[in-house]
C-alpha positions as CSV (number, residue, x, y, z in Angstrom):
1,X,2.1,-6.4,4.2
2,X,5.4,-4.3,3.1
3,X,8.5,-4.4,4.9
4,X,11.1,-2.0,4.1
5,X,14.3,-3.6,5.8
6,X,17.2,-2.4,6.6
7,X,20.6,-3.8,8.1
8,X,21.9,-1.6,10.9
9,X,24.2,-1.4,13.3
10,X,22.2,1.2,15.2
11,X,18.7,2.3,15.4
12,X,16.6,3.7,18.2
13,X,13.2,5.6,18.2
14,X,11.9,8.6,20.1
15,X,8.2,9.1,20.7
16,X,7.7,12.7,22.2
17,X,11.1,13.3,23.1
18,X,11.7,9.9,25.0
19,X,13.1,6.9,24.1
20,X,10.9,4.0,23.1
21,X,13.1,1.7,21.9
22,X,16.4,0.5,20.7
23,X,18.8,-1.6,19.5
24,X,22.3,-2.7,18.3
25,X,23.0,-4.8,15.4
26,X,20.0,-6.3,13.7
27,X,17.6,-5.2,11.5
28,X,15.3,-1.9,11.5
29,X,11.7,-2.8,10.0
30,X,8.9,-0.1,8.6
31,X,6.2,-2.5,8.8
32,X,2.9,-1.1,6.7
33,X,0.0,-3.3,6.9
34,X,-2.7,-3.2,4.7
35,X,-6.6,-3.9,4.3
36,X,-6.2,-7.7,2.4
37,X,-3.4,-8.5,5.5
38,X,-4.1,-11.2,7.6
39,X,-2.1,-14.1,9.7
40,X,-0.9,-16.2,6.7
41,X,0.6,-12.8,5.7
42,X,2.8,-12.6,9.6
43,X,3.7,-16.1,9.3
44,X,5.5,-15.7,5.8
45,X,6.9,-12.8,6.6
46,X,8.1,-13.3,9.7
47,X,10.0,-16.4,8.6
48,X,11.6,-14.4,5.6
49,X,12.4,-12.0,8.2
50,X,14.3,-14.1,10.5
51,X,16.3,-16.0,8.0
52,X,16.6,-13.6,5.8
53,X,20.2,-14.3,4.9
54,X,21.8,-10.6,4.8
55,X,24.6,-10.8,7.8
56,X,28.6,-11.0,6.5
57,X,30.2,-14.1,7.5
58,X,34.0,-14.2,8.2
59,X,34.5,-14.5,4.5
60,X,32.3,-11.1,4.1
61,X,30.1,-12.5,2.4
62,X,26.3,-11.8,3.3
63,X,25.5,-15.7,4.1
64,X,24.1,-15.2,7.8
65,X,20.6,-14.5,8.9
66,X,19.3,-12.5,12.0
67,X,19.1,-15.7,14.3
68,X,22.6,-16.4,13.4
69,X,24.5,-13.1,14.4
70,X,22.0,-13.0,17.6
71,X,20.8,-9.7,15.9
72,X,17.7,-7.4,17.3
73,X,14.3,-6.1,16.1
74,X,13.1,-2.5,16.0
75,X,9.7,-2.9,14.6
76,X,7.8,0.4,13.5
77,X,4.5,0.4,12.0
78,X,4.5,2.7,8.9
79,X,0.7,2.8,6.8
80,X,2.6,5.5,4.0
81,X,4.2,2.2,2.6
82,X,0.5,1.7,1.1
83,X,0.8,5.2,-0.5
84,X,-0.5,5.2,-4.0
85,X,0.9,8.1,-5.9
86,X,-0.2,7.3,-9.9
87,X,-3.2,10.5,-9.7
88,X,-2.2,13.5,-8.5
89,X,0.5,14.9,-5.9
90,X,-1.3,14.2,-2.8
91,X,-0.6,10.2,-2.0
92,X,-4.6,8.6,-1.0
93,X,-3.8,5.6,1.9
94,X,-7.2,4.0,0.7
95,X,-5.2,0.3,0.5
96,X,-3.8,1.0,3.8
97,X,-5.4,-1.0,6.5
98,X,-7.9,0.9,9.4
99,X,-6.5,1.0,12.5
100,X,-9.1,-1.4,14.3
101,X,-7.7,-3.8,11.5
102,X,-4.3,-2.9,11.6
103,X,-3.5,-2.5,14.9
104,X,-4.2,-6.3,16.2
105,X,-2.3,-7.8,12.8
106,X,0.7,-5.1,14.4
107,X,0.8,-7.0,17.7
108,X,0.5,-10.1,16.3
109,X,4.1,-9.6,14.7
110,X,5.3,-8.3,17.3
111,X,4.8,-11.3,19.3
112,X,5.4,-13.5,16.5
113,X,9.0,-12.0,16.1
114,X,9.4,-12.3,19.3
115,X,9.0,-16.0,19.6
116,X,10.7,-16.7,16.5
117,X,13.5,-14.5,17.1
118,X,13.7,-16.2,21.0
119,X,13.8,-12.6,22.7
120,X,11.8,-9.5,23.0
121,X,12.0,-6.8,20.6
122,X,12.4,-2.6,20.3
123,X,8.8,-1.3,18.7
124,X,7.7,2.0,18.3
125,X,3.7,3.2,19.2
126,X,1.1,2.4,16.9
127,X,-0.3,5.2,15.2
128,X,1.9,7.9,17.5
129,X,4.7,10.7,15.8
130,X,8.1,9.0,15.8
131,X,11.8,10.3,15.0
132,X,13.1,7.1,13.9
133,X,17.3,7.3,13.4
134,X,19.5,4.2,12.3
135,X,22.8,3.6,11.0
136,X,22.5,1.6,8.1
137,X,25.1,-1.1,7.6
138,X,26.1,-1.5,3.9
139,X,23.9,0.2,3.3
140,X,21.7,-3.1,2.8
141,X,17.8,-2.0,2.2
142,X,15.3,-4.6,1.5
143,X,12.0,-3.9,0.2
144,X,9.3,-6.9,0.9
145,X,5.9,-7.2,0.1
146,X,3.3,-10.0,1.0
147,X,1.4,-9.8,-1.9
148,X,4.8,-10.4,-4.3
149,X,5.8,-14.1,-3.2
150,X,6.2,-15.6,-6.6
């Protein structure tokens, strides 16, 4: 899996003009899930995800994770993180996982974040056209991958 995460202090998604979800202050995750994911792959990185320690402190320093600051979720699934762009100028999604794959590992984190976190969270639709806008706080961007531990 590849999480591109960023700190905001707003984010919200739109799915055909309407509102699907938003949030405050938390994080704002592009979740792209590919064909070798599996469940050791949610656990891992929801953990990282929840304590990832990227919140300022009152000393300003970023020393506070998600769980600490009470933060929120928006959680959108995003298979062009598995582009592969070394031949050519067309990007191929081959490494990107199929949908009947991807889309039970998708609702799996959900609910995995959700129970780690100790409260719902804002998603957007699986596989539908989404107008995603944040304010990113920093800006602090964090660019995870599953397969990268060590």
């Amino acid at each position: 899996m590849i999480a591109v995460i960023q700190r905001v202090s707003e984010s919200s998604v739109k799915i055909d003009g309407e509102s699907n979800g938003s949030i405050q202050q938390g994080l704002m995750i592009l979740l792209g899930i590919g064909q070798e994911d599996n469940q050791e792959d949610i656990e891992w990185l929801s953990n990282k995800i929840v304590n990832l320690r990227i919140f300022s402190d009152e000393d300003d320093k970023m020393n506070l994770s998600l769980k600490d600051v009470n933060g929120d979720i928006l959680l959108i699934s995003q298979f062009t993180l598995h582009a592969n762009t070394k031949k050519g100028n067309r990007p191929s999604y081959i490494e990107a996982a199929k949908p009947e794959q991807a889309l039970p590992l998708y609702e799996t984190m959900i609910r995995t974040l959700q129970e780690k976190l100790g409260k719902p969270i804002a998603t957007g639709e699986f596989g539908a056209d989404m107008k995603v806008s944040l304010v990113n706080d920093g800006p602090v961007t964090i660019l995870i991958d599953t397969k990268n531990k060590k």
